[in-house]
Each structure stands twice: as C-alpha cells, then as structure tokens.
N, C-alpha and C positions, 0 to 999 in steps of 0.2 A: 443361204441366209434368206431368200425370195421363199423360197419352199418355209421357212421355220413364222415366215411374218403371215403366211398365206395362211398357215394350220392354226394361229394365235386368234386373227380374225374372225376365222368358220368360228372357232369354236365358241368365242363370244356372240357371234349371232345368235347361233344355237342354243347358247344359255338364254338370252332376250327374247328371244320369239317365245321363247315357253315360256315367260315371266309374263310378259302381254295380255297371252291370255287368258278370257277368261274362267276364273276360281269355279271350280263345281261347287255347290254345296255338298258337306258330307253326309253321314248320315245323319239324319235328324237325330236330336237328343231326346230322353224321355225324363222325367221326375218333376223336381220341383220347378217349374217356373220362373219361378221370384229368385229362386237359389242362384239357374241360368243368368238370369238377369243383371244380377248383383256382381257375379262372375265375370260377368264379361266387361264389366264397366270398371274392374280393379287391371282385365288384361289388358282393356283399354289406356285408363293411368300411367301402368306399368311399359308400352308402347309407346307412352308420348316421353315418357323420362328415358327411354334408349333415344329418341329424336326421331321415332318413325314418322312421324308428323311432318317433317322436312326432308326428312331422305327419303322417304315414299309416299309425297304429300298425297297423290290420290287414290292409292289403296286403303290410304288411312281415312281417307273422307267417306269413302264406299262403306268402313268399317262402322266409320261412324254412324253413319246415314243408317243402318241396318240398327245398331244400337238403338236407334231412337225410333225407329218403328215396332224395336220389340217391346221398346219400351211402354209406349202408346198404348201396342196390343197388350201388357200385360196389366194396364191402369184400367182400361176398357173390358177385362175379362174375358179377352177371346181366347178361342182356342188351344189346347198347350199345344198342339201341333202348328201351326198359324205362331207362335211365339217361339217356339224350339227352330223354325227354318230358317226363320230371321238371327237366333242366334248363329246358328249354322251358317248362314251366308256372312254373319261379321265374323268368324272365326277365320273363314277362308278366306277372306279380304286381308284380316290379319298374318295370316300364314302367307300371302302375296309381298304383301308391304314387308315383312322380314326378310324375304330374298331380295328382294330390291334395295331394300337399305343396306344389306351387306356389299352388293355391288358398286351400293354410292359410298359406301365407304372406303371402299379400294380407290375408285377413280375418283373423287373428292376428297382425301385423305389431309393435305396441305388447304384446302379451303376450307371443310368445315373445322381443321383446328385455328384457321385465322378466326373464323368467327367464334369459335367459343372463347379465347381471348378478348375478343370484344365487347362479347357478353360479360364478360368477366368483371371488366371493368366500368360497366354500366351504361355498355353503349345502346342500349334498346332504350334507357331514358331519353335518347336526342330524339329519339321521333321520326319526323319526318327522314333525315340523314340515314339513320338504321333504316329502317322498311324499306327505302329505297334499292339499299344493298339487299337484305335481305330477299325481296320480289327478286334481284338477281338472281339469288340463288335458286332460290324456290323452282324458277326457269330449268338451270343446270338437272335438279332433281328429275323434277316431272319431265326431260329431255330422256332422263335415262330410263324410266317408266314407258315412255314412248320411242325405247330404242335407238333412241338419236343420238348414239353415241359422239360423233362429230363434233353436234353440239356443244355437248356437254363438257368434252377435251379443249377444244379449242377455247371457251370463254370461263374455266377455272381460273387459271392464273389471274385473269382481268377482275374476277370476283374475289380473288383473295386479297390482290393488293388494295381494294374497295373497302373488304371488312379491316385489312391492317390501316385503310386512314381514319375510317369512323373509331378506332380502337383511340388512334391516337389521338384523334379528337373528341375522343372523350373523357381521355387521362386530364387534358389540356383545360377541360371543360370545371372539372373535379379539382383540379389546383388554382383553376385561374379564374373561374365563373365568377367570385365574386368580386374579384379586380374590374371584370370587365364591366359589371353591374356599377362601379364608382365612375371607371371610364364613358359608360354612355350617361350616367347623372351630369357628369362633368359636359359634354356636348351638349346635353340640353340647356345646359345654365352657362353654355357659349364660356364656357373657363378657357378656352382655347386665347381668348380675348383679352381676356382680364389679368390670366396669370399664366402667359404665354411659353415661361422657362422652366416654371413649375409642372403644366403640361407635358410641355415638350418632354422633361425629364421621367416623368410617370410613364409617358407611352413608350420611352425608350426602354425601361425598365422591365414594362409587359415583353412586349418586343423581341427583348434579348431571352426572356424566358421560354416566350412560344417557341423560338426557333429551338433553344435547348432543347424543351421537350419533342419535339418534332423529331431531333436525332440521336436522343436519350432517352425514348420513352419509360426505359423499367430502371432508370436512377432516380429510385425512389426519394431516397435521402436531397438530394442534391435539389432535385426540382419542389420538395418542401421548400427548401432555404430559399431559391431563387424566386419560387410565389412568393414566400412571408416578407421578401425584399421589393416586388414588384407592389405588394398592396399598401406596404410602406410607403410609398412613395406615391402611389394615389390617392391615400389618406393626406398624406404629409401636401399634395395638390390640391383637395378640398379643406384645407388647410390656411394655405396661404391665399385661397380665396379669396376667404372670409373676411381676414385681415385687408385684405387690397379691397375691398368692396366698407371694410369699416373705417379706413384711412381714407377713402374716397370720399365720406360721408363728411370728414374732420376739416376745418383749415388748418395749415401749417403749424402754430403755435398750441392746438389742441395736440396735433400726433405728437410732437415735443412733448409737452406734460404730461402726455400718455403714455411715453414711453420711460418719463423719468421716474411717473408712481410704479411702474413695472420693478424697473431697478432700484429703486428706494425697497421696496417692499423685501428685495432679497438682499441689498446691504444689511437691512435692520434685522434679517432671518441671521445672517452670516455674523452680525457683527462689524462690520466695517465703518459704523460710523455714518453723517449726512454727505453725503458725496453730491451733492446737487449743484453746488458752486462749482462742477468740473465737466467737462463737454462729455457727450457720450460714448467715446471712445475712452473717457480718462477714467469714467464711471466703472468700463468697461474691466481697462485695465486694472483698478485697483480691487476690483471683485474677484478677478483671476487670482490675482497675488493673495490675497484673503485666502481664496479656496488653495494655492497652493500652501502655506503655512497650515491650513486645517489640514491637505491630505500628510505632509511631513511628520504633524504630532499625531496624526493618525498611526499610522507606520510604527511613528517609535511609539506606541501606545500597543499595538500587535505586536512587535518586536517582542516588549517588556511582559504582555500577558502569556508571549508564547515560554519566556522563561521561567515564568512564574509556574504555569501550567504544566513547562518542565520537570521544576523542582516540588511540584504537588503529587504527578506523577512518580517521580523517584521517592518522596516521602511515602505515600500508599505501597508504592513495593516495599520498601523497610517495615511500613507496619506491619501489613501481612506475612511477610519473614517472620517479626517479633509473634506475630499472633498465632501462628504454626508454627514455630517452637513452643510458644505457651501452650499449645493445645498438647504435643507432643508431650509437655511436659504434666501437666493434668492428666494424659492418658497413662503417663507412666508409675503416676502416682498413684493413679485410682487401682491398676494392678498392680503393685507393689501394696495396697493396701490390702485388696482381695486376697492375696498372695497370703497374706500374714492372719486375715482374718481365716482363710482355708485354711492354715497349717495348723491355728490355735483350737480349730474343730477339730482340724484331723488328732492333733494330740489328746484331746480332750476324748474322741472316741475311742484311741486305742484303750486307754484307760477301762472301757466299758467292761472288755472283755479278756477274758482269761486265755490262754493262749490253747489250750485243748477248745475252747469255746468256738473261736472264729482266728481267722488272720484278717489283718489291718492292712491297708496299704496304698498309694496312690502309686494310678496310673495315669499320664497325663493329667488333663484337667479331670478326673475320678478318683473318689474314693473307693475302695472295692472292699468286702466285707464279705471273704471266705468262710461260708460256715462249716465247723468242723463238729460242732456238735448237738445238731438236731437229727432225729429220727424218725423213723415211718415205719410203719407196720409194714411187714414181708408182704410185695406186690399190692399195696393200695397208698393211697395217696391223702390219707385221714388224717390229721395233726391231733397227737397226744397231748394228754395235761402236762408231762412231762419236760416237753419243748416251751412252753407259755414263757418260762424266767428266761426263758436264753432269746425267746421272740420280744418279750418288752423290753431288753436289753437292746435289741434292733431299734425297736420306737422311739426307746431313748435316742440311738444315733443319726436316725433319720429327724427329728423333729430340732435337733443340735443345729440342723440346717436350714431349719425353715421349711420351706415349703418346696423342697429339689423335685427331680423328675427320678424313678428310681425302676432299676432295670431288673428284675428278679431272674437267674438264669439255673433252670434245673441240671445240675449234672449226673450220670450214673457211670456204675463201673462197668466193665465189659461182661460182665455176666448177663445172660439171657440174649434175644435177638434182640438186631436192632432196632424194629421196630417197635418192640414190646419196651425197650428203653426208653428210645422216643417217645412214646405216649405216655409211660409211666412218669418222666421225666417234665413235662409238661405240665401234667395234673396239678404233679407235686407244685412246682411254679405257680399254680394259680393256687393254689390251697392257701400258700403264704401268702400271696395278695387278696385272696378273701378275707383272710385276718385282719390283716392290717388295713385294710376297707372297713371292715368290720368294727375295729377300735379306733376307726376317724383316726388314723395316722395320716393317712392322705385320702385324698378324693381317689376314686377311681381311674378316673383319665390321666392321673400322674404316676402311673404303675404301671410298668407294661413285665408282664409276664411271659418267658420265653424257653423251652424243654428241647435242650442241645442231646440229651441221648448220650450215645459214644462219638458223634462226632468232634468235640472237643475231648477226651480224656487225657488228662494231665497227671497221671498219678505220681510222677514221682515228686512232684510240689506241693501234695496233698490238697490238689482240689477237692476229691473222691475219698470220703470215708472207707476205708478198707476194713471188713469185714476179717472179724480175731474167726482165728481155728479153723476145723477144714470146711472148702469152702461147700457152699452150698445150692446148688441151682434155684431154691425156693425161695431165697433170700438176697434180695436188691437191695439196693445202698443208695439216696440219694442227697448231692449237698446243693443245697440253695445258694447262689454267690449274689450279693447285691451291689448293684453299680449306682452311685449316685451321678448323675449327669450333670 
C-alpha cells in the first residue's frame, strides 16, 4: 500500500513540474494578421466560458497579456512577424492553462461545483461576501499552477463550504431582501417602540424563515410561502404603526368616533342598519351576524346556480342529441333524395339507347355506359360520321346530369400486341373526349380519358365488340365505356 501511495505522488509531481514550466512559443504563424488576431480573441472567449480564468488564473493572464500586445502591434502596424510571436506565445499560454485546468478540475471537482451553485443563484451579486470566497479560491487555483499541491488539498473543503454559505445567503437574500429593507425602515422609525408586539411578531416571522432557508435551501415552493408570510407581517408592522402614531395624535373620544365612522361605513356597506347606540364590541358583533346571514344566502345562492347550471348542462346534451339526430336525419333525406333523383336520370338514360347501341347500368355510386356500337377504322383511331347519332346520344346522357366528371375508358380485344392495343386503345379514348370537348358537352378538365388495351378484357359481358367472320389480324375492335363519377 506504501509503495502504491509513493508511485501516485511521483507521478503527480512529474505531471506539475512540466506544467510549471515555461511554454515555448511555437512556431510563428504566417498570413493574415488581423485574421490571427481576431482568432485568438474568440479562443480566448471560448477559454473563459470553460473557467480557464480561475482554474488556471495565471496562464490565462499571461494569455491575456500577449493578446493585448498583439493587439497594440497590430493597431500600430508592426511587423507580421513582431504580431504572429505574440500570438504564438498567447496560444501556448493557452495550451498551459488547459492542462492546468484539467488538473484543477480533478482536485477541485466538489468546490468548483459548490461555486457554480452559487453563481447560480446570484451569489456574485453580494459583492463584497462572493469576492471574498471567491480570492479563496482563486488561491487554491494558482497553488496548483505553482505546484502546491498541499495547498490546494488541504483548504478545498474549507472553500466549498464558503461558497455553499454565500449560496445560501443569497437564496435568503432573493426571498427575503425585501423584508429586510421593511425590517431596517422599521429601526430607523424606532417601530421597535411604538409597536413593540407588532415588531416582535414581524422579526419572529423573518426569523423562522431564515433559519428554514438556511436548512432547506432548494425548497423552493415552501421558502416562497414562508417569505410572502414573513413580508406580511412587516407590512402588516408598518401597519399598525401608523395607526399607533395616528391614535397617538387623537384624544380618547376622537379614536372612539374614529373608529365608530369605520364601522358605520361597513354596517351601511352590509346593510345592518345604525349600530352606533351599541359599544364596540356589540357593533362588532352584529356585523359578524350580518356577514354570517350574507355568507348562508350566499351558499344557498351557489347551491341553487350549481343546479341550475346542472339542469342547463343536461338540457344542452338533450339538444345536441336532438340536433344529431336532426342532422342525421337531413343527411338521410338529402341521399334518399339524391338517390331518387339518380335513379330518375338513370332511367331516363337507359331510354336513350337501344340495346345493340350501348348497355346501361349502375355501379356503385356510377352510371356506366357500355358502348356496343361505335366504330373505328381498322388500326386508327379517327371517329366516322357514322358514330355522330350514337355519340350525341351520349351528350344527351351526359348533360341529363349536369355537369358530372366522366371517365372515358378504351377497351380492345385480344387481337394484335399488347402494346399495339394499349396505344391504340388510348387514342381511341381521347378521340371521344375531343368530341365531346369539341361540342361543349364538358369542359376538358372533367374528362379524363383512359386506354386499358387487354388489360381489362371482359368478353363474355360484351364489353369488346367482337368482330363477325374469320378473324382478321388487320382488324381491331375498340369500345369506349363511359363512367359518370
């Protein structure tokens, strides 16, 4: 164990001795100047928000101290060499101060977190208290910069528990500062004298809250309550002051009628009538009774609006019931009327057409409009004169509904490739909605045009006009199916 504590020591010397000494400069830097400059002053920044400033206070001043001759030299126009060596000797002052400060962060680990708690809570506002501590520490620091380990170990703990009092004297300070600002108005104005129980009771008040906070510092909640209760009661002290210093001023028979326009003035608030022919206790009493009859019909005044408010509530859910069902029933009316008015079109189009013409038919919410007898030239997608009565026959159906959205879908038979289908298939699709663009049945954008090829072949429902006699590879067949949407 003698041997394990002897090899722990060397080897912390050995890191300190080399920490000690002095930084080389590196090699000088070359370029911009200004650039250097500006550089160094953000690594500097960046060095003081780690804390290198107090954990390696005097590598960091050495840093500093170079920063600002480089700086000089670079306002002054010397040299870039003359201004590169100076950054170079703050760089390596800095590369110092970083090993150092790791080490004060191992061996000051528990003191500098008591001080940032302290900080925290705004103990660097007390002043003179903080600095105090804080030059302790500062000590500790620059002991380990100068190897003094000993030092440094031995007066930690005495430094921490330094920064946990200014901590907590300045949580104290933050809840209680303005109590104490009433408390010392109060000594100057000798209230101690005047209103000696009202005092008494205000400082007891502070009192019992310092100590609280003193062994509850992070009960936040609680040490709220107990300041808002200690300033109460230094108010409620310069309070009764006032009173005692305005009754002092009175004879006897003034504080009497002083005190009786007080309670007259809340009898006549309340209602109670002249109470002035009754001593001030009886005055007393019948202003209680008063306010207790007002808080009773209060009560039953709450009671009665909370059942009121009950039965407003229960009414508003009944109506809204009633009102979803009426909606329900409005929605079911309006499709039940849709309903009737789409079946009296649908019937009205089957009519258009002759059954070699087209098939009729709905599918879900679609009318669908199978055509069985339009034609196309063998392999093009040209509309004959021929086709015109059986297409204004369509216009007819389409225009029966107003202004629908309408799906034109090319079909063909399995003859030829599929691709040759598909495409052909397609054409043909938009041929008919160029028509029907063409004679304002619809606008264009409510047409869509769509060439299924063989991918959809239905023959045996006669989607696919089938081609009489033997068949013919030169000869494609294609039916147009319109979907109203």
């Amino acid at each position: 164990m003698i041997k394990k504590r002897q090899f722990i020591y060397l080897g912390i010397v050995l890191i300190f001795m080399s920490a000690c000494a002095t930084p080389q400069s590196g090699t000088i830097a070359t370029g911009n100047p200004e650039k250097q400059v500006n550089q160094l002053e953000t690594d500097l920044a960046t060095a003081r928000s780690n804390q290198l400033d107090v954990l390696a206070p005097n590598w960091f001043g050495k840093a500093q101290s170079s920063y600002a001759k480089a700086k000089t030299a670079l306002e002054k126009g010397a040299k870039l060499s003359d201004i590169s060596e100076y950054v170079a000797e703050a760089n390596a002052s800095l590369e110092k101060a970083e090993e150092i400060a790791q080490v004060s962060r191992t061996i000051l680990g528990s003191t500098s977190e008591a001080r940032q708690k302290a900080l925290k809570v705004g103990a660097d506002k007390l002043g003179e208290p903080f600095m105090k501590v804080e030059n302790q520490y500062l000590k500790l620091t620059q002991a380990i910069e100068n190897d003094n380990m000993s030092y440094a170990q031995k007066n930690a703990a005495k430094v921490q528990a330094a920064f946990r009092d200014v901590e907590i004297m300045a949580i104290k300070d933050t809840a209680l500062g303005d109590v104490r600002k009433i408390m010392a108005e109060a000594e100057k104005a000798k209230t101690q004298k005047i209103a000696p129980m009202a005092y008494g009771a205000a400082e007891q008040s502070l009192n019992e809250a310092d100590a609280y906070i003193g062994q509850n510092p992070y009960a936040a909640e609680a040490i709220s309550q107990k300041a808002a209760t200690a300033e109460f009661m230094a108010r409620r002290m310069m309070s009764v002051t006032d009173s005692s210093n305005k009754f002092k001023r009175m004879t006897p028979e003034d504080s009497a009628i002083y005190l009786e326009s007080l309670l007259g003035r809340l009898g006549k608030t309340m209602g109670a009538g002249d109470l002035r022919d009754k001593s001030m206790e009886g005055q007393v009493d019948a202003l209680i009774g008063t306010a207790g009859d007002r808080n009773r019909t209060n009560e039953s005044l709450k009671s009665q609006n909370q059942n009121y408010q009950a039965q407003v509530t229960d009414l508003e859910q009944r109506l809204a019931g009633l009102q979803g069902f009426s909606r329900q029933q409005e929605e079911a009316k309006k499709k039940l009327t849709a309903e009737r008015e789409f079946n009296e079109r649908f019937n009205k189009v089957q009519r258009y057409f002759r059954p070699d013409e087209a098939e009729v038919y709905k599918q879900g919410g679609q009318l669908v409009i199978r055509m069985r007898g339009i034609n196309f030239p063998v392999g093009q997608a040209t509309l004959t004169p021929e086709n015109y009565t059986l297409l204004s026959k369509v216009q007819r159906a389409i225009r029966t509904f107003g202004q629908p959205t309408v799906t034109i879908e090319g079909h063909t038979d399995s003859t030829g490739s599929a691709q040759t289908n598909q495409e052909l298939s397609q054409k043909r699709a938009e041929a008919v909605k160029t028509y029907l663009v063409a004679n304002k049945t619809l606008p264009s954008n409510r047409i869509r045009a769509t060439g299924y090829g063989l991918d959809r072949p239905d023959t045996a429902k006669g989607i696919f006009k089938k081609p009489t006699g033997p068949r013919s590879p030169a000869r494609s067949v294609s039916s147009p199916t319109f979907r109203r949407d």
